[in-house]
N, C-alpha and C positions, 0 to 999 in steps of 0.2 A: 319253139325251142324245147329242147327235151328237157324234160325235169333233172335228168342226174345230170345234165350240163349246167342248168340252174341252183342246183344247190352243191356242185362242185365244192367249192371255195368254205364250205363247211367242213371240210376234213380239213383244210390247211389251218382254219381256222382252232378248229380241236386240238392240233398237232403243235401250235403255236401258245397257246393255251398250257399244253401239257409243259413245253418246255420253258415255258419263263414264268408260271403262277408263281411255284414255289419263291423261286430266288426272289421274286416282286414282291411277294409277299414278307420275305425277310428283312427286305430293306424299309418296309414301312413300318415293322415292329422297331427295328434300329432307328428309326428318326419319323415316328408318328404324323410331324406337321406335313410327308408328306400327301398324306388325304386332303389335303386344301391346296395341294399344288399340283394337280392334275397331267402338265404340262409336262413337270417335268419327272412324275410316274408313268407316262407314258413313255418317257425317254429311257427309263431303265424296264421297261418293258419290254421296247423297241430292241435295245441292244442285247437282252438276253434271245431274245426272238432270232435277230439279226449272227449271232454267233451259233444259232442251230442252219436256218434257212439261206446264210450269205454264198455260202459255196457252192452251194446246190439251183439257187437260182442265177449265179456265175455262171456254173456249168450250163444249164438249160439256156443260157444266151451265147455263149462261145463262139458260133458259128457266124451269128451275124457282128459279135465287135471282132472276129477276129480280118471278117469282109469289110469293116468300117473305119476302123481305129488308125493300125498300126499305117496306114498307107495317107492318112488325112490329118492325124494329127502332128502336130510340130509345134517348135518354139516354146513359148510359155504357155503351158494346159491349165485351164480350169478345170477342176474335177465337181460338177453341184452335185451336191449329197453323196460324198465319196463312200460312205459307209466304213466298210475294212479297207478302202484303197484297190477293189479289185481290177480299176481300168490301169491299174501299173502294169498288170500279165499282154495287154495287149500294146504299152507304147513302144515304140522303139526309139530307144536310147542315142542313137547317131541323128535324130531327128528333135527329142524332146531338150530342151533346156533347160525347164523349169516345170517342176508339176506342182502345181497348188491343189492342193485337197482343202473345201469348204465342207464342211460337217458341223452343224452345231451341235449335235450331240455327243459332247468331250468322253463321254464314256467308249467312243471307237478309236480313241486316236491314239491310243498305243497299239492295234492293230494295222492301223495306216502308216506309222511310224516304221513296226518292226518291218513291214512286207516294203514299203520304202527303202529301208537299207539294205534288204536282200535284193534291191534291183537298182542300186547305187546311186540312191534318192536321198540326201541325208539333210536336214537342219544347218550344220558343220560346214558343208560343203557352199553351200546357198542354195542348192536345184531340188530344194524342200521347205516347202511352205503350207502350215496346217492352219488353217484359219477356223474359228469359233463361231462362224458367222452364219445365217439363213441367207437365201440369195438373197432376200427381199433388203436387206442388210447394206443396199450399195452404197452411201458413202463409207463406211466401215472397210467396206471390199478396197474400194479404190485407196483410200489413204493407207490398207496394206499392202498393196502392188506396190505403191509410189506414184498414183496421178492415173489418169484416164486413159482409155486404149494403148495399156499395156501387155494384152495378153490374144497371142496367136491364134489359140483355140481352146472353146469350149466343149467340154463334154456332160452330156444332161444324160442318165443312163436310169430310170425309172425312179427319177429326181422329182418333175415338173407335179406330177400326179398330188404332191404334197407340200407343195409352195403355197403360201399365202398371198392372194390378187394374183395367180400366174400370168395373167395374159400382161398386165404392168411392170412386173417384175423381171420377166422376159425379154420386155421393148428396153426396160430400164438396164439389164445387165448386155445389151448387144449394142446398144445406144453409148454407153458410157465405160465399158470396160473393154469391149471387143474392137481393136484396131480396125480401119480399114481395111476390106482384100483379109481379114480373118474367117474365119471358120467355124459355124458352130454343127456339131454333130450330135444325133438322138436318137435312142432306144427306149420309146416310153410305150405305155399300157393306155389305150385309149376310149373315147367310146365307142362304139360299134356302129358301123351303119346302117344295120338290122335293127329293127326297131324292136322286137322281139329281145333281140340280146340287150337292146340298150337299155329297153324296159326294169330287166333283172340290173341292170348295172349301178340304174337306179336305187331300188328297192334297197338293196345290198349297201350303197355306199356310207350312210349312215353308222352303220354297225362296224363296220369295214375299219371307217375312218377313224373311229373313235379306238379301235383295238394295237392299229398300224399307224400311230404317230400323225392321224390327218392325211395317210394314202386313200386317196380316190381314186373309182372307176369310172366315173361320168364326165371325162374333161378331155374334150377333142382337142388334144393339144397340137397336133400334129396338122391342125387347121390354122389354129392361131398361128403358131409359129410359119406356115406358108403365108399366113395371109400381109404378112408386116411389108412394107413396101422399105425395105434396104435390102432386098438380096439381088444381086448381081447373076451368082446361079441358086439353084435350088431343086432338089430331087427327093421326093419320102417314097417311100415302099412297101409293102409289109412283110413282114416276118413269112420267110418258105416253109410252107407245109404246117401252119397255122390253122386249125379248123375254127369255121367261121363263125362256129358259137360258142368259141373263147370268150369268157367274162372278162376276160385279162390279155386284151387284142391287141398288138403291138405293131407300131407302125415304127419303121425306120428311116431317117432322115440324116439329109449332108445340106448346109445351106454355105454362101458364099456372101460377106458383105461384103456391096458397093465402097469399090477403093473413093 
């Protein structure tokens, strides 16, 4: 693997840096105890980070949720790790019912809120649901639905990478929220087949995960989730015109559960 493929992710990292120190910084002079709570400095990290880089890493996926989304989603959507709400630009409205946005990081959810109304997703109405919750959070989830396999379809859009136990969390939210004959759809960052790339994926995730809210690069997620025995159909793919020694290799994925 090349070296400037290897240390790639060192500019994003600088660039991410640049854009949320300060403001991070502010908020810890404003309320000090948060250096003992790491968790949830990370979280206004995250979201100042997340308001420079959201759009941009939007764009740079466009092409495959707009191949993914708008033709497979329906009914009641979960959105895991909705962020700013950006899979609203890809559902389509004559299809969707309900879009639930899970986000525990309440500092986005007036972003999710406004881009919600501009796509005629409101609280008011009922066909907007913000929930506070981490996936890992399922009976939380489910007592906000109203009861178990309530919800059409999920969408996981470089969610999973950042879950806590994902391979249980995963069985746990298809198992118990996802209907019959539902649908879960995913765009996640995984780790590489190249041993070489995975190596760096390695190395990197550590530093990575402690700057990005707990995003990792070492979680073949795109395995576990084929490997679960409820899918009826199922198809991953990868990302078109992807070079293969992307630290940040993205596989795409439609699965179908067993009615």
């Amino acid at each position: 693997m090349k070296l400037s493929a290897a240390f790639s992710l060192l500019a994003d990292l600088r660039f991410a840096i640049r854009a949320a120190f300060v403001p991070t910084l502010s908020a810890i002079f404003k309320s000090p105890l948060l250096l003992i709570r790491p968790s949830e400095l990370s979280r206004i990290f995250m979201s100042h980070v997340w308001t420079v880089f959201g759009n941009g890493v939007d764009e740079n996926a466009r092409p495959v949720k707009q191949s993914l989304i708008p033709g497979n989603a329906y009914g009641v959507v979960l959105d895991l790790g909705a962020g700013h709400g950006h899979t609203l630009f890809y559902l389509d409205h004559s299809k969707v019912t309900k879009y639930v946005a899970l986000e525990p990081n309440q500092l986005m959810h007036g972003e999710i809120r406004t881009l919600a109304a501009s796509k005629g997703y409101t609280e008011d109405t009922g066909n907007l649901l913000i929930l506070p919750y981490g996936a890992e959070e399922i009976s939380l989830i489910t007592s906000a639905l109203g009861g178990r396999h309530t919800v059409d379809t999920i969408i996981s859009i470089l969610t999973i990478c950042s879950i806590p136990e994902p391979e249980r969390t995963m069985a746990a939210l298809v198992d118990e929220v996802l209907r019959p004959g539902g649908t879960l759809l995913l765009y996640e960052h995984v780790l590489s087949p190249r041993p070489d790339v995975a190596w760096w994926q390695r190395f990197w995730t550590p530093l990575w995960a402690r700057a990005f809210d707990g995003c990792r690069l070492d979680r073949p997620t795109h395995l576990w989730i084929a490997n679960m025995d409820v899918w009826a159909e199922k198809e991953v793919w990868t990302k078109e015109g992807e070079p293969e020694e992307h630290l940040f290799w993205h596989q795409v994925g439609r699965f179908v559960k067993k009615a």
